[in-house]
Backbone as a chain_set.jsonl record, in Angstrom:
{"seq": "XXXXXXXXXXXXXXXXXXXXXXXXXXXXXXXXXXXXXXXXXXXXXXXXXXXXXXXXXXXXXXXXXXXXXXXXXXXXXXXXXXXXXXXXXXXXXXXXXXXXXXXXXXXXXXXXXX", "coords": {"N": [[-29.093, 119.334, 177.72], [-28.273, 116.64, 176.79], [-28.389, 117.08, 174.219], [-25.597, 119.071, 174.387], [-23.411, 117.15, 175.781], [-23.301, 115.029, 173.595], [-23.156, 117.077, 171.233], [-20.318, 117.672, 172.37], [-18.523, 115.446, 172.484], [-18.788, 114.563, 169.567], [-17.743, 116.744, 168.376], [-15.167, 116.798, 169.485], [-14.085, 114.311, 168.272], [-15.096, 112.278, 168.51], [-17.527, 109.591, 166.51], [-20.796, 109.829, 165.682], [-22.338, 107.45, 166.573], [-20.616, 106.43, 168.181], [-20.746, 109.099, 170.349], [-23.136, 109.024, 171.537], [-22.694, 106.923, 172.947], [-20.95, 107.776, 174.499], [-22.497, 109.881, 175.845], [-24.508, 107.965, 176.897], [-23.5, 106.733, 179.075], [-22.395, 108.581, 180.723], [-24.124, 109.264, 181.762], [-25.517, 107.121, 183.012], [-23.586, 106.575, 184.922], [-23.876, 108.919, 186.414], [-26.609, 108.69, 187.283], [-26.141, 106.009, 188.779], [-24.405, 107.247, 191.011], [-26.252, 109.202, 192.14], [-28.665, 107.252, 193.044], [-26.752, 105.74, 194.644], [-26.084, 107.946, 196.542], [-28.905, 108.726, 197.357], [-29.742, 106.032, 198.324], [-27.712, 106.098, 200.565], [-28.423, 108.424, 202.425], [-30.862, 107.489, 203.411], [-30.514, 105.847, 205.554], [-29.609, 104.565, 208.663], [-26.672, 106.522, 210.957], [-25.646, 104.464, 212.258], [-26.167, 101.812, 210.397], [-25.233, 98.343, 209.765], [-23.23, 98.552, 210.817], [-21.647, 96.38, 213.218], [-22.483, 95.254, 216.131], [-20.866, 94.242, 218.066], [-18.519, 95.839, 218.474], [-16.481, 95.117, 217.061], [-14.539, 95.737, 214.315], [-15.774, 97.33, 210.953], [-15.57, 94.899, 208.263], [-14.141, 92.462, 209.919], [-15.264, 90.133, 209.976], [-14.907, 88.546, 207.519], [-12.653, 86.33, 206.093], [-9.205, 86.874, 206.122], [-7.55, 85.58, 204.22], [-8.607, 85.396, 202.102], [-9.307, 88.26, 201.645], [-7.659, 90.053, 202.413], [-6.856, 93.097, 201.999], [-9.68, 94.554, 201.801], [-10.351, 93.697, 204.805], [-7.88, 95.094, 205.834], [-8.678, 97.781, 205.422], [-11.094, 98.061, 206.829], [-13.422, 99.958, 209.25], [-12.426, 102.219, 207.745], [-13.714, 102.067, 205.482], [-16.054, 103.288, 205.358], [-15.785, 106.358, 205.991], [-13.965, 106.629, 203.34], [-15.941, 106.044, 201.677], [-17.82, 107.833, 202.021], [-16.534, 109.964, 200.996], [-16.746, 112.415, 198.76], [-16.476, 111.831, 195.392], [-17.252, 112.314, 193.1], [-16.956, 114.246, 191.344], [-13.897, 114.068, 190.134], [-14.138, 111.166, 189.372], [-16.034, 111.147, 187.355], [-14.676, 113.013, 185.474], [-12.767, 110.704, 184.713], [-13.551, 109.107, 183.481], [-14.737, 110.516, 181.264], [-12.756, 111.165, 180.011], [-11.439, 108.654, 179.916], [-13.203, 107.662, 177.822], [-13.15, 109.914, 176.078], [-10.967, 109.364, 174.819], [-10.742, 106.978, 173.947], [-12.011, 107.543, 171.592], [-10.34, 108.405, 169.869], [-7.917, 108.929, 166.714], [-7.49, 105.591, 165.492], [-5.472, 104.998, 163.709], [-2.268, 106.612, 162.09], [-2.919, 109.815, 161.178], [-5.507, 108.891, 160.74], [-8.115, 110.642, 160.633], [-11.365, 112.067, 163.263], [-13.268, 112.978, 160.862], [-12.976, 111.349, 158.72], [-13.592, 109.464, 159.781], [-16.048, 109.727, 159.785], [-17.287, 109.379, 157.318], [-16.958, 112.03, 156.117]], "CA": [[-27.944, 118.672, 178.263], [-27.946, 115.482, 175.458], [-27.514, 118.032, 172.733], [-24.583, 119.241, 174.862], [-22.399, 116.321, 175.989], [-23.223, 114.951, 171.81], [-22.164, 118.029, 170.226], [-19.153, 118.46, 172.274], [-18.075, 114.75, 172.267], [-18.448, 114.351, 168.551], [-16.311, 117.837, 168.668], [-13.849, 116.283, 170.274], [-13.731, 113.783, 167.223], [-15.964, 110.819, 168.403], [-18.407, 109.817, 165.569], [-22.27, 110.077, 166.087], [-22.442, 106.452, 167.525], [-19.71, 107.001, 170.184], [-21.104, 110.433, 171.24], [-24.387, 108.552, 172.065], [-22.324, 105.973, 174.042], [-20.209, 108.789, 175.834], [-24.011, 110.197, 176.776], [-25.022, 107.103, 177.672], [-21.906, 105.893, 180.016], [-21.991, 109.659, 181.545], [-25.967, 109.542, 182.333], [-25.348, 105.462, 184.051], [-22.655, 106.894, 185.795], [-24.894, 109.779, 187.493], [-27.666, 107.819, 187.688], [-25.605, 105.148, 189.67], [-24.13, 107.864, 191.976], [-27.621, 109.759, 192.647], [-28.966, 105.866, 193.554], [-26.06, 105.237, 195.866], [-26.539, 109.006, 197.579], [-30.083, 108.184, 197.604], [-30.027, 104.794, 200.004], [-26.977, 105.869, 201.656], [-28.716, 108.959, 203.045], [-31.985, 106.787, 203.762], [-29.116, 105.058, 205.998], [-28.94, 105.42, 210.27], [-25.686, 106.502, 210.883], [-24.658, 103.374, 212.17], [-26.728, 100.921, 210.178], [-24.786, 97.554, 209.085], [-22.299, 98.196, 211.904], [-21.458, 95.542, 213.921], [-23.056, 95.231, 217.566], [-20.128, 94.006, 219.1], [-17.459, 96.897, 219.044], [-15.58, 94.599, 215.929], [-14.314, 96.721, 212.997], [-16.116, 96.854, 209.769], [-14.71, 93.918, 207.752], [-13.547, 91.895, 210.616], [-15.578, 88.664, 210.161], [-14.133, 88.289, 206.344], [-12.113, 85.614, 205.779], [-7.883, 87.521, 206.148], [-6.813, 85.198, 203.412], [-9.361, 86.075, 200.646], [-9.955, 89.28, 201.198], [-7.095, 90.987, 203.259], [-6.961, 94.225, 201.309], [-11.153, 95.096, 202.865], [-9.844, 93.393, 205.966], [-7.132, 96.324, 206.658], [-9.741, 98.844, 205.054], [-12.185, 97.789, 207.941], [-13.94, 100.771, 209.603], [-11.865, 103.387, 207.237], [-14.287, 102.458, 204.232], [-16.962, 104.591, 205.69], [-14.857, 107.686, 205.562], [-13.447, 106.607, 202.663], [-16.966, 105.713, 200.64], [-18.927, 108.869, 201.627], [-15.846, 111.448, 200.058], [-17.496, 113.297, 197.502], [-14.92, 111.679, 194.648], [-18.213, 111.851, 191.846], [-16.364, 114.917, 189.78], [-12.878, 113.231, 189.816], [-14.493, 110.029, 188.247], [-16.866, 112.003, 185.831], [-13.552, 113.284, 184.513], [-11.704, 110.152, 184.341], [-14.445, 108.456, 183.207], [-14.495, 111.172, 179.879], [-10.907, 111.306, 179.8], [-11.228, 107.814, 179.467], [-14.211, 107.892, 176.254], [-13.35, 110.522, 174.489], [-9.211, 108.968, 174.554], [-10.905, 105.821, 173.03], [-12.315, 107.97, 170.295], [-9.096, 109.466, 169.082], [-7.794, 108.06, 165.22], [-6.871, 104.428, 165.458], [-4.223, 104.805, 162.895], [-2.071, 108.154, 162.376], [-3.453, 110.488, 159.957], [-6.701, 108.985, 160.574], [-9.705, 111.969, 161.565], [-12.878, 111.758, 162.733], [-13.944, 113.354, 159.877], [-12.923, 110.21, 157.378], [-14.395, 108.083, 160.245], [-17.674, 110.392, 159.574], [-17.529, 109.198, 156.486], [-16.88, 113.258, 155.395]], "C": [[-27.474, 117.56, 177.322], [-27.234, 116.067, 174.649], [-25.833, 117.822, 173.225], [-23.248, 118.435, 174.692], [-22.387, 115.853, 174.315], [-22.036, 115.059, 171.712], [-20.483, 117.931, 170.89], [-17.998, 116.779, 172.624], [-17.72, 114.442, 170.724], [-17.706, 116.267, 168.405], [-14.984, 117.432, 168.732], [-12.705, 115.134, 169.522], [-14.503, 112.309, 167.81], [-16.892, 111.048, 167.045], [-19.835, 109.635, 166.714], [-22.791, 108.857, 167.105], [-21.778, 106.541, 168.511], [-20.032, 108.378, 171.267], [-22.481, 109.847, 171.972], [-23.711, 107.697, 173.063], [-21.659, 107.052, 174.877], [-21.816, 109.221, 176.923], [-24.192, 109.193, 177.774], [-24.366, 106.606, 179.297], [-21.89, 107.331, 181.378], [-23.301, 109.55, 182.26], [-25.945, 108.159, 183.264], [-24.387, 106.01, 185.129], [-23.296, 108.178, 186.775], [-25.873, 109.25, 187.786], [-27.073, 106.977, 189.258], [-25.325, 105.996, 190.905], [-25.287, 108.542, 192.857], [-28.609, 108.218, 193.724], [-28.277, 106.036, 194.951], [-26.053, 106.599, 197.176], [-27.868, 108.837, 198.316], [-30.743, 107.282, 199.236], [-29.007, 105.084, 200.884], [-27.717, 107.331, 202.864], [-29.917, 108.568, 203.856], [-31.411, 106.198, 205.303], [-29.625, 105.396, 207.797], [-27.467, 105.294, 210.04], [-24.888, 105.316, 210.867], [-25.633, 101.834, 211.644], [-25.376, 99.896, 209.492], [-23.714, 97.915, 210.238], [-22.341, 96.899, 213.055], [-21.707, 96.112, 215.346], [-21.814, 95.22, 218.024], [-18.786, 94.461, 219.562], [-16.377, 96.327, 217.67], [-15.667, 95.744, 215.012], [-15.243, 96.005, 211.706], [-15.169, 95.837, 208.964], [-14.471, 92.598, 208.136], [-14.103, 90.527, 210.325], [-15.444, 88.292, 208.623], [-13.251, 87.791, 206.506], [-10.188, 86.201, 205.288], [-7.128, 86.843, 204.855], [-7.022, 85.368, 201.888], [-9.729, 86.953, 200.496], [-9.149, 90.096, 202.381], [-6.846, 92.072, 202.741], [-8.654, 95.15, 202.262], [-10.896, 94.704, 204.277], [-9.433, 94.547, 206.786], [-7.577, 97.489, 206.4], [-10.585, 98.996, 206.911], [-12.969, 99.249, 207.812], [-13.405, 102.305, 208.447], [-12.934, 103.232, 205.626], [-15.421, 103.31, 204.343], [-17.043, 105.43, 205.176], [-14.631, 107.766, 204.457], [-14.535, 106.861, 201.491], [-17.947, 107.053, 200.939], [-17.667, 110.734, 201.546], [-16.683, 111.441, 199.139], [-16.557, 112.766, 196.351], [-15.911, 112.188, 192.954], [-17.457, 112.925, 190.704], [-14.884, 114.503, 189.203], [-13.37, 112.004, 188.644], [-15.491, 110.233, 187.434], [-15.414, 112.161, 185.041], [-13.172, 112.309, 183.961], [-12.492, 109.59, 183.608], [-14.355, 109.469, 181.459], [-13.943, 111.271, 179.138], [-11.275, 110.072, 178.922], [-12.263, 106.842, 177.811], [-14.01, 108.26, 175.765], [-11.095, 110.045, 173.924], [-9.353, 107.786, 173.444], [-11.059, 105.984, 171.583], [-11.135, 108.653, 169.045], [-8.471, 108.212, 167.692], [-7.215, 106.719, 165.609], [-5.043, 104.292, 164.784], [-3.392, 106.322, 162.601], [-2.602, 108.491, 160.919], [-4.677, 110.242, 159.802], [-6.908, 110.272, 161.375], [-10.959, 111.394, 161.749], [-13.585, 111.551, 161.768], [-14.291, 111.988, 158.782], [-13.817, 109.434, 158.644], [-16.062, 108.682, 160.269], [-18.14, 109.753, 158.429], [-17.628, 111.122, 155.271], [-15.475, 113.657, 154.489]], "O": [[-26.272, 117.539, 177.056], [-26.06, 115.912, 174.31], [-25.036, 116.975, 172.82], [-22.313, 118.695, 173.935], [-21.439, 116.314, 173.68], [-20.953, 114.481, 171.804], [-19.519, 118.074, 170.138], [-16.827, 116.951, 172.963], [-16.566, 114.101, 170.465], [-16.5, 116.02, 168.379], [-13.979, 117.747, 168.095], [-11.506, 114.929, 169.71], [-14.209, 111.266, 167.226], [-17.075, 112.147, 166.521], [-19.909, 109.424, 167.924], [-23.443, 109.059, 168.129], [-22.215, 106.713, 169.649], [-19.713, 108.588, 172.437], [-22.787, 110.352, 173.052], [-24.227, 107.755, 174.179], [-21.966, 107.085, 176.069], [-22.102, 108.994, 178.098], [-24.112, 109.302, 178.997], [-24.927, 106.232, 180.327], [-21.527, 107.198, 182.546], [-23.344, 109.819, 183.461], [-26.466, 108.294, 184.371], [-24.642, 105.724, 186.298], [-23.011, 108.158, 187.973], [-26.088, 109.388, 188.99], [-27.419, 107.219, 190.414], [-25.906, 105.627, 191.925], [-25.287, 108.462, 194.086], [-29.045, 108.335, 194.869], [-28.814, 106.331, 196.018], [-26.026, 106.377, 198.386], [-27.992, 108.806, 199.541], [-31.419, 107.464, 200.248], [-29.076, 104.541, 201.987], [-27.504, 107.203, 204.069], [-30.112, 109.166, 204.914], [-32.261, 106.231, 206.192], [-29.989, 106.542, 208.063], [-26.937, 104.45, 209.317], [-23.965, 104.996, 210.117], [-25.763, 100.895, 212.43], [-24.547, 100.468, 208.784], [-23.301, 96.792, 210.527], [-23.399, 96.716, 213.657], [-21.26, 97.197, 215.717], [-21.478, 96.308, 218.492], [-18.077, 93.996, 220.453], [-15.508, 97.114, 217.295], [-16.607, 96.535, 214.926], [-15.429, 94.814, 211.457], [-13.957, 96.028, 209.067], [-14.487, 91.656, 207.344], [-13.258, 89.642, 210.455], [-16.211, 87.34, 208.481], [-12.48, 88.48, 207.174], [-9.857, 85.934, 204.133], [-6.153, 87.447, 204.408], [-6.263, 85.447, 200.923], [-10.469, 87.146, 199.531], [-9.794, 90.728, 203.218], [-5.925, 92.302, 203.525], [-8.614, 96.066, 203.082], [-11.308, 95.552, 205.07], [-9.961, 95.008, 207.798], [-7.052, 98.422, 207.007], [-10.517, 99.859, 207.786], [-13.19, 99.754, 206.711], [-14.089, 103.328, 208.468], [-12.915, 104.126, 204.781], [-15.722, 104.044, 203.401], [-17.801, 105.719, 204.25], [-14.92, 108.869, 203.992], [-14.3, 107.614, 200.546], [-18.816, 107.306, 200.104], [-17.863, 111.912, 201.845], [-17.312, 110.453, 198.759], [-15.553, 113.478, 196.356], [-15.319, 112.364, 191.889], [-17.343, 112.642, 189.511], [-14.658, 114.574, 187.995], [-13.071, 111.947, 187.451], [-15.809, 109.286, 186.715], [-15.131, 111.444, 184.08], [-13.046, 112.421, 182.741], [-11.887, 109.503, 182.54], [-13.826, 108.862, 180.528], [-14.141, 111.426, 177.933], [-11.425, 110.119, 177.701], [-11.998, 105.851, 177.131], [-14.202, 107.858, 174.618], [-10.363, 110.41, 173.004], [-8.616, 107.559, 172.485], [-10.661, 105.274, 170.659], [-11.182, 109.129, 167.91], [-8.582, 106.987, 167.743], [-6.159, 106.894, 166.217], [-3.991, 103.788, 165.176], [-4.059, 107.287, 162.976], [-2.693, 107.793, 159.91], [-5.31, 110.931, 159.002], [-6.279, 110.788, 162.3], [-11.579, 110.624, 161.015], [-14.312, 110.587, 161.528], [-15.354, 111.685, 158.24], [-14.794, 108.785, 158.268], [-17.035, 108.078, 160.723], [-19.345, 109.503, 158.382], [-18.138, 111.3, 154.164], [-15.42, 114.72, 153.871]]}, "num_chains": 1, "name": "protein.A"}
């Protein structure tokens, strides 16, 4: 799987150091998600819910944080979508876009030093 992502990042025109950081960034980023599947399935359904019928959110402060406020109870729903191959992509998209020539007419290749 290393080989893999590598070869087909420096493919793509990253050099040898950026294909190790694409690895790296893609392997933290599954890691992190496997983690957060991990404790959230450990989870009772309704753990961290509020006893007293209040919406998730509700005792947050409306002026510093009204955005999670009007989230409330919908981040649930919202946090156990499946989104992990969407943001693998963008997440690649957004590495191997970094790797592309700085200047025009640059290539990998010259940034290989080949």
């Amino acid at each position: 799987m290393v080989e893999t992502i590598v070869a087909g990042a420096i493919d793509h025109g990253c050099t040898p150091e950026q294909a190790v950081h694409v690895f790296r960034h893609i392997w933290y980023y599954t890691v992190g998600e496997i983690l957060v599947r991990a404790h959230s399935a450990r989870q009772p359904a309704d753990a961290g819910r509020p006893t007293d019928g209040d919406p998730l959110f509700s005792g947050l402060d409306t002026s510093r944080m009204p955005r999670l406020v009007a989230i409330g109870d919908r981040w649930r729903t919202l946090a156990a979508q499946d989104t992990y191959p969407q943001g693998l992509r963008a997440l690649v998209d957004g590495l191997l876009a970094q790797a592309a020539p700085a200047a025009p007419g640059e290539t990998a290749s010259a940034e290989r030093g080949e």
